[in-house]
C-alpha positions as CSV (number, residue, x, y, z in Angstrom):
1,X,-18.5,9.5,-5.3
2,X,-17.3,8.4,-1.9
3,X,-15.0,11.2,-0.3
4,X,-15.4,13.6,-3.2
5,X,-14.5,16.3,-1.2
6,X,-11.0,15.2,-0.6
7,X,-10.0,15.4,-3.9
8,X,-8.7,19.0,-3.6
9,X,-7.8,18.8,-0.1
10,X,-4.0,19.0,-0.6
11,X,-4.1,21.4,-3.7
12,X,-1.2,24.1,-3.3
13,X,1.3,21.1,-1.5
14,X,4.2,20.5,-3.9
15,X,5.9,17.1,-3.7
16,X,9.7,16.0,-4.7
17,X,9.2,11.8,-5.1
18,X,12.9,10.5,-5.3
19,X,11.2,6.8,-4.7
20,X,10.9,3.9,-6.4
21,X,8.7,0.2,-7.1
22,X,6.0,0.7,-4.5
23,X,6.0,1.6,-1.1
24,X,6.8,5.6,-2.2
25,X,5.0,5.8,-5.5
26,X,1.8,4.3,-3.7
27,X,2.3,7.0,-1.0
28,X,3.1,9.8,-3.5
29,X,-0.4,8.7,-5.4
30,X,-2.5,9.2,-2.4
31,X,-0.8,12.4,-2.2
32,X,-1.9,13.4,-5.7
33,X,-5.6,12.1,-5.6
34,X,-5.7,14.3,-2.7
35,X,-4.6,17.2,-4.9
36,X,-0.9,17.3,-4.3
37,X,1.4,19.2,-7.4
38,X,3.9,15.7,-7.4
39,X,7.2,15.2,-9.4
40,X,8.7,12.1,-10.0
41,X,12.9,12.6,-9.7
42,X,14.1,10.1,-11.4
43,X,17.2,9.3,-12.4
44,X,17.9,9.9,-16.2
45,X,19.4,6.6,-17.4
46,X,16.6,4.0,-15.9
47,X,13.9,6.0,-14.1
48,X,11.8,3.9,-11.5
49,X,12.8,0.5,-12.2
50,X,9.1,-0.7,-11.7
51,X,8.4,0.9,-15.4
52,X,10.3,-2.9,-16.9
53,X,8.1,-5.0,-14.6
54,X,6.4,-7.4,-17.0
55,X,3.1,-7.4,-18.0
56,X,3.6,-4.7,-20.0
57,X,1.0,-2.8,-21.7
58,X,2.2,-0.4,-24.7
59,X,5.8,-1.0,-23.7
60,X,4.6,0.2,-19.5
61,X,4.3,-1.9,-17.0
62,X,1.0,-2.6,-15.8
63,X,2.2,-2.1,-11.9
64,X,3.9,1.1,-12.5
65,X,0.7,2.1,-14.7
66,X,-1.5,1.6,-11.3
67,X,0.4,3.4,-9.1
68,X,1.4,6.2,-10.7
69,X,-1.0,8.4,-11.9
70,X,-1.6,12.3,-11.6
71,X,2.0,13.1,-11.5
72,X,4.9,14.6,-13.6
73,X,8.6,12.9,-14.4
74,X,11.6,15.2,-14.2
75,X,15.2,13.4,-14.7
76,X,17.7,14.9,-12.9
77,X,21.3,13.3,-12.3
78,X,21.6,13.6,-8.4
79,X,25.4,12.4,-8.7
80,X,26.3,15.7,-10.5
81,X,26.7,19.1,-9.4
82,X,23.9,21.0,-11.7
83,X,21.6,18.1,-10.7
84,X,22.2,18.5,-7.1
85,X,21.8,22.3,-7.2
86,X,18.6,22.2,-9.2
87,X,17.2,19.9,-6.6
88,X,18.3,22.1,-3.6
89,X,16.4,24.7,-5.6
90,X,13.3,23.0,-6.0
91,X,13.2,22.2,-2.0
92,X,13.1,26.1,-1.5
93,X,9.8,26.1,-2.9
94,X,8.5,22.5,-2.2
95,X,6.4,21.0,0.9
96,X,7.5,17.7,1.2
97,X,10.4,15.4,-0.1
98,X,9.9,11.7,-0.2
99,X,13.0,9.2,-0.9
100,X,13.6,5.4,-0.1
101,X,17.5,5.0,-0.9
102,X,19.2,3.2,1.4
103,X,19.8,5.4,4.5
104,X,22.9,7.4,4.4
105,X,22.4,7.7,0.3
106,X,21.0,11.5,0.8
107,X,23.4,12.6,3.2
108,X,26.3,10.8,0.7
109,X,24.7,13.0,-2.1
110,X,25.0,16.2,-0.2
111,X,21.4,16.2,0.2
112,X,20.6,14.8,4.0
113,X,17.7,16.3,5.9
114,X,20.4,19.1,7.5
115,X,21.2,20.6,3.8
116,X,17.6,20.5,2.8
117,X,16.1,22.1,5.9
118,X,19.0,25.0,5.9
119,X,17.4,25.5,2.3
120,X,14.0,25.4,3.8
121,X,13.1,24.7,7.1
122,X,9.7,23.8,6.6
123,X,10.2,21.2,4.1
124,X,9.1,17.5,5.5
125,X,11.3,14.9,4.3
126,X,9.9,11.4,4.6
127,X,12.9,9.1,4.2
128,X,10.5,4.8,4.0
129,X,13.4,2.4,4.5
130,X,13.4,-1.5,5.4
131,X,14.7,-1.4,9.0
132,X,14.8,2.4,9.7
133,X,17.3,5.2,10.0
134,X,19.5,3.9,12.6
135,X,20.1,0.5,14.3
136,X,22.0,-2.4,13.7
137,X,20.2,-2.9,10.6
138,X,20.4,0.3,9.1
139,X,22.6,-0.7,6.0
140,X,21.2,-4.3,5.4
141,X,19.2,-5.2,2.2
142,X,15.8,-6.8,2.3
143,X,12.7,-6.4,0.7
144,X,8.9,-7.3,2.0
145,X,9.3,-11.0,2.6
146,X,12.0,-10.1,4.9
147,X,10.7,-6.9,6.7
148,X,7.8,-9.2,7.7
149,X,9.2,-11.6,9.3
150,X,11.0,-9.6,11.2
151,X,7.9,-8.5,12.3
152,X,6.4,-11.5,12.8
153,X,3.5,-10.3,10.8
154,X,4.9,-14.0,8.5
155,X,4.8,-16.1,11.4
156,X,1.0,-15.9,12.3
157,X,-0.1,-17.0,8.7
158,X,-0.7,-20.3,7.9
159,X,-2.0,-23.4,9.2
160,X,-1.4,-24.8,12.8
161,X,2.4,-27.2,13.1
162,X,2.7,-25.8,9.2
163,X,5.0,-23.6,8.0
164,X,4.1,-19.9,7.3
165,X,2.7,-18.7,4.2
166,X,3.5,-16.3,1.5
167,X,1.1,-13.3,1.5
168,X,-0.7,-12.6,-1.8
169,X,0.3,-9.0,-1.1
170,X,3.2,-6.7,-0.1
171,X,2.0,-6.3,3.5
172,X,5.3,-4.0,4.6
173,X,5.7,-2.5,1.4
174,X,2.2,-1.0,1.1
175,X,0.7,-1.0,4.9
176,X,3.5,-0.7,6.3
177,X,5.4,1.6,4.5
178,X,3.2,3.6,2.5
179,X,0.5,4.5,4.2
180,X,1.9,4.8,7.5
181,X,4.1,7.6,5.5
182,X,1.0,9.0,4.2
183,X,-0.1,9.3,7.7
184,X,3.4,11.0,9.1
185,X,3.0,13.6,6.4
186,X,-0.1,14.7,6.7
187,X,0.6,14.7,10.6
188,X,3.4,17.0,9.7
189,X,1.9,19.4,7.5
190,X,-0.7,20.1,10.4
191,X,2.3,20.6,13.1
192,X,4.0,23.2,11.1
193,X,0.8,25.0,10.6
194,X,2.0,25.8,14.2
195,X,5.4,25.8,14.1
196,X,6.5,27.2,10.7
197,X,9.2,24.0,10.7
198,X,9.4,20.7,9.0
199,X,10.3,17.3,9.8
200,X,12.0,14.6,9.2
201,X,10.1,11.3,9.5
202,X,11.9,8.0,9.6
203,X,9.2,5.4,8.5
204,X,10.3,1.7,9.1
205,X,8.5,-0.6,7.1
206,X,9.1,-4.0,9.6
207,X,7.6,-1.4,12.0
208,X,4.8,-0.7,10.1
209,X,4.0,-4.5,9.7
210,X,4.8,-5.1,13.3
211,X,2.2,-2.1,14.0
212,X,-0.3,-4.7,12.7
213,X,0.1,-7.0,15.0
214,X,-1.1,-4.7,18.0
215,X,-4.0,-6.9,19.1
216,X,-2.1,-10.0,19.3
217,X,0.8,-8.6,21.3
218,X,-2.0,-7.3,23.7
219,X,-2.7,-11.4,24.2
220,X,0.6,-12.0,24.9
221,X,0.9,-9.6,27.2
222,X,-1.6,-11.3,29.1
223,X,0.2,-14.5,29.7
224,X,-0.9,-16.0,26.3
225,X,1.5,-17.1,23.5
226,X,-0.3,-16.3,20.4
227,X,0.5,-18.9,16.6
228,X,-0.5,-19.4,13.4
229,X,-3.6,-21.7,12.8
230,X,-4.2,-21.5,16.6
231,X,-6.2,-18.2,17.2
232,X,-9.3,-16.9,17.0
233,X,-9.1,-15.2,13.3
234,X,-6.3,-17.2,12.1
235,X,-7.3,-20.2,11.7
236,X,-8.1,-22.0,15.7
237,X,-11.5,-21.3,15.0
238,X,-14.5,-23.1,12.9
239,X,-16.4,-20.3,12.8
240,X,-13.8,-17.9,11.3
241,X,-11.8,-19.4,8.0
242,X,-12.0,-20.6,4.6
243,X,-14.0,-23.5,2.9
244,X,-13.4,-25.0,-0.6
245,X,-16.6,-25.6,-2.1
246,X,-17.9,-28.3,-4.6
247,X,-16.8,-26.3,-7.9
248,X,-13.4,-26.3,-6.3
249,X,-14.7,-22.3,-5.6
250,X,-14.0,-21.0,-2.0
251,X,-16.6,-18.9,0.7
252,X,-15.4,-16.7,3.2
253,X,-17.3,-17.4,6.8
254,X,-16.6,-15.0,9.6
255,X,-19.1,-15.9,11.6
256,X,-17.8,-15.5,15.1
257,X,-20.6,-14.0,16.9
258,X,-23.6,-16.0,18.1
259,X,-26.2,-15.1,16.0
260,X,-24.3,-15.2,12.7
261,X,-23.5,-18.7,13.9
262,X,-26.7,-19.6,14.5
263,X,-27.7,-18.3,11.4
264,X,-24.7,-19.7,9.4
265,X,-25.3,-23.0,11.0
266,X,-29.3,-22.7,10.2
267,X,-28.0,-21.7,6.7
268,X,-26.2,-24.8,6.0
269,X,-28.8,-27.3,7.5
270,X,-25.8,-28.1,10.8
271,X,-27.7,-28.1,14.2
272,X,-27.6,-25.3,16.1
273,X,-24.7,-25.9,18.8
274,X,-23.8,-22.3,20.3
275,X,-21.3,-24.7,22.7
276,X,-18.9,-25.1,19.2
277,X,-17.8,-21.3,19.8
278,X,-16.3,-22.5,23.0
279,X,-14.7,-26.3,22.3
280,X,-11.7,-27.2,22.3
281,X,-9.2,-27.5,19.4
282,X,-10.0,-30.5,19.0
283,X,-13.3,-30.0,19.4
284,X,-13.1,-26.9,16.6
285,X,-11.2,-29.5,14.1
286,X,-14.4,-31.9,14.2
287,X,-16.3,-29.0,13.8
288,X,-14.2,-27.3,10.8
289,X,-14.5,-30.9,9.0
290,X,-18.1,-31.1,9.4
291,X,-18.8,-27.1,7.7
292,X,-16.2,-28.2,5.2
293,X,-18.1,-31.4,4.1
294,X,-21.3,-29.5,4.4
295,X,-20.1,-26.5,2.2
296,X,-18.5,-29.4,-0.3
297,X,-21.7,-30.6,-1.6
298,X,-23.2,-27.2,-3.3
299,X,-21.3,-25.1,-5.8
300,X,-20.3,-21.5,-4.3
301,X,-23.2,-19.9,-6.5
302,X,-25.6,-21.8,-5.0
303,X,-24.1,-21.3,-1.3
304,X,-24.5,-17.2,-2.2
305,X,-28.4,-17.8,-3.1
306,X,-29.0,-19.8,0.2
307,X,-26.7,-17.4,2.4
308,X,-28.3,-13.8,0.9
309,X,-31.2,-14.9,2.9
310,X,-29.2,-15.4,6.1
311,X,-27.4,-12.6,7.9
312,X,-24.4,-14.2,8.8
313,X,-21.0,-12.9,7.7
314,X,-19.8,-15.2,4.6
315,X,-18.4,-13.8,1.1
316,X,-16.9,-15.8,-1.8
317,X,-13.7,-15.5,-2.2
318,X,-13.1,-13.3,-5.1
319,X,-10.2,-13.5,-7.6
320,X,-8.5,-10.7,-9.2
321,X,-10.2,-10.9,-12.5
322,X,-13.5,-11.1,-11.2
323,X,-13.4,-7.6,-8.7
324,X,-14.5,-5.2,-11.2
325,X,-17.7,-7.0,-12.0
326,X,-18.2,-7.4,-8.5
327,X,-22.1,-6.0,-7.7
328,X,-20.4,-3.7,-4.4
329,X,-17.7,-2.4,-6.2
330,X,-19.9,-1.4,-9.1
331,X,-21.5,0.4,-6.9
332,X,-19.3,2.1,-4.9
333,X,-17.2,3.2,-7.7
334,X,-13.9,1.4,-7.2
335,X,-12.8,1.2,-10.2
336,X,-12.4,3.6,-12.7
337,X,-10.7,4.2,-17.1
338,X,-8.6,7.0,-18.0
339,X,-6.1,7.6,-20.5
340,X,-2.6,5.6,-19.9
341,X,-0.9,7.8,-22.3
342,X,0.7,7.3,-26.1
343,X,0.7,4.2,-26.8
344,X,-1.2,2.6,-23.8
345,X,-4.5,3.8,-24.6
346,X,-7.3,3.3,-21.1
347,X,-6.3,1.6,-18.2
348,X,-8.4,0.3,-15.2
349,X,-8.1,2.0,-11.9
350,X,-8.7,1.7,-8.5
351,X,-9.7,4.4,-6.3
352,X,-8.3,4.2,-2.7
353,X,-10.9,4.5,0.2
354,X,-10.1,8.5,0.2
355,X,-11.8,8.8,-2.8
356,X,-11.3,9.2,-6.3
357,X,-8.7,11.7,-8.0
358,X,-10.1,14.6,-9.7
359,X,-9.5,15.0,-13.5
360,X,-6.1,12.6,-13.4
361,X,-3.3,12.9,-15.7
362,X,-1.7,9.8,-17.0
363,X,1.5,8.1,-15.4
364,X,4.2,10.0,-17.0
365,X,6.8,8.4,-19.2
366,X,10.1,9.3,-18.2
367,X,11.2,12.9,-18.4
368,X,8.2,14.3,-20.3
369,X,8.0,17.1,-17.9
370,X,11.4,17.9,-16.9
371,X,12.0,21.3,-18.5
372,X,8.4,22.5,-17.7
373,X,8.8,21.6,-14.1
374,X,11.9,23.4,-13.8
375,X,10.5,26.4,-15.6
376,X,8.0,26.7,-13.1
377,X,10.1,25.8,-9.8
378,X,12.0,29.5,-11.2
379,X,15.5,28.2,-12.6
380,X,17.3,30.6,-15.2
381,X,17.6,29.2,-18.7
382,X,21.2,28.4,-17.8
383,X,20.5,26.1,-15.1
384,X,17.8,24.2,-16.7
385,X,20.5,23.4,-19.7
386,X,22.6,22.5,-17.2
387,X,20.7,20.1,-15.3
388,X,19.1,18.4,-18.5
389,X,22.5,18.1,-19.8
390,X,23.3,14.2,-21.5
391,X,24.5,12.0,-19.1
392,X,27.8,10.5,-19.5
């Protein structure tokens, strides 16, 4: 198994996730595959709203079935005093805290990064919000449609003189929040191996999706003045894009160097014309139509037989349903079946890239480890009543 090794690599780090939908569970996952203790705090009348996300499978949703595996619920009422306290007692013992209210929630609750590094100075609190901790955004709404455009991550997709186009993914929610967090903590956790002390890190997700456009703001730097449909790997080349074939399937060809091009172009029966890497935009559209009426007369399985035997850089275009059959992934392992708990029965997972999780436990339904957890985060009997009490 790819990265076996990693799956113990954070065993011993003990994780308070106050987060929600995706950008902190997702981050709070890798945490766990990696062999983090991790506790869900959820609030005891709803819980992570993304458990009511239809499809639902045995009454869970299938998102928050993905994303949240290998850890333990507690409900705790943040809003109340015996709440508060038992969290405040958990940081004294915990290594990281991960939340993404609004900012100013936590410091509203009495629970800011000043209260919970008096409690424990080494604790790292990694606070994922849309626009950051401060700023003339800092209180506006938004979600991922908004945070990238802002970044302008929304205004480099889609065709040339079109308008932009809707990602098929939560590009700020996941890259840019989550695993940019994922990165900041484990950053941390090796700086206070040095310093005994914590951290707070303020992770913006439009920065995070802005991040991802590094490269192109290098162009512009230059002089250049970088748009959809008009660059290199967004659509201004022939070489580099997306062609429908006769099944109505579509092939992936990223052949930008000169000998996949050659190659590609031998593949297809097209003369061999290195000059096309160079034309024009006009030039490049003559050229796109040509490949596209080309690739339109085979189906895509018969454009896979005839490519295998050419080296140059072109995939189908998979769909969802299809990625688990898929010969690599088989392979490699991607996908895995555990238990989703009463009531679910097995659910198909996906490993991340760091590897897969040793042994995990299935996403937990709300509460089912609350007293446990406190039991072993050392409240008195009292305190546990307490903070389980009903909420009113």
């Amino acid at each position: 198994m790819a990265n076996a090794a990693l799956a113990e690599a954070l065993r011993g780090v003990r994780v308070l996730d106050l987060s929600r939908l995706l950008p902190g569970p997702l981050l709070s996952m890798v945490l766990a595959d990696l062999g983090a203790d991790v506790v869900k705090v959820e609030d005891p009348r709803l819980g992570d709203y993304l458990r009511a996300f239809p499809p639902m499978k045995g009454g869970v949703a299938g998102r928050y079935l993905a994303i949240n595996r290998g850890k333990r619920s507690l409900t705790l009422d943040l809003k109340s005093e015996a709440g508060r306290a038992a969290l405040l007692h958990m940081v004294a013992r915990a290594d990281v805290v991960i939340e993404s209210f609004r900012p100013g929630v936590l410091d509203k609750l009495g629970l800011g990064y000043d209260v919970l590094a008096e409690r424990n100075p080494a604790i790292i609190l990694c606070s994922i919000s849309g626009y950051g901790q401060t700023g003339p955004y800092v209180h506006r709404a938004g979600h991922d449609l908004n945070y990238i455009a802002l970044a302008g991550v929304l205004g480099m997709t889609g065709v040339r003189d079109g308008a932009p186009v809707m990602p098929g993914v939560q590009i700020a929610d996941l890259a840019g929040g989550a695993l940019w967090s994922a990165t900041g903590i484990l950053a941390a956790l090796f700086a206070r191996t040095r310093t005994g002390r914590g951290a707070h890190l303020d992770i913006s997700m439009t920065e995070g999706a802005l991040s991802l456009l590094i490269a192109e703001l290098g162009n512009l730097d230059c002089g250049a003045q970088p748009r959809r449909g008009a660059e290199l790997l967004n659509g201004g080349a022939a070489c580099y894009g997306v062609y429908r074939t006769k099944d109505d399937r579509y092939l992936a060809v990223g052949a930008l160097e000169p000998k996949f091009y050659l190659a590609f172009n031998t593949a297809i029966g097209r003369p061999q014309n290195l000059a096309e890497l160079a034309g024009t935009p006009a030039q490049q559209e003559q050229t796109r139509a040509e490949i596209a009426a080309r690739l339109a007369e085979r189906p895509l399985a018969e454009w896979l037989t005839i490519l295998a035997a050419h080296d140059c850089c072109c995939e189908p275009v998979l769909e969802i349903s299809e990625l688990a059959e898929h010969p690599l992934h088989r392979a490699r392992e991607l996908f895995f079946t555990m238990d989703g708990g009463d009531g679910v029965g097995p659910i198909s997972q996906v490993r991340t890239p760091l590897g897969a999780p040793h042994a995990p436990t299935s996403p937990p339904r709300l509460g089912q480890h609350s007293r446990q957890i406190l039991e072993e985060y050392g409240l008195a009997a009292e305190d546990i009543e307490a903070a389980l009490a009903p909420v009113r």
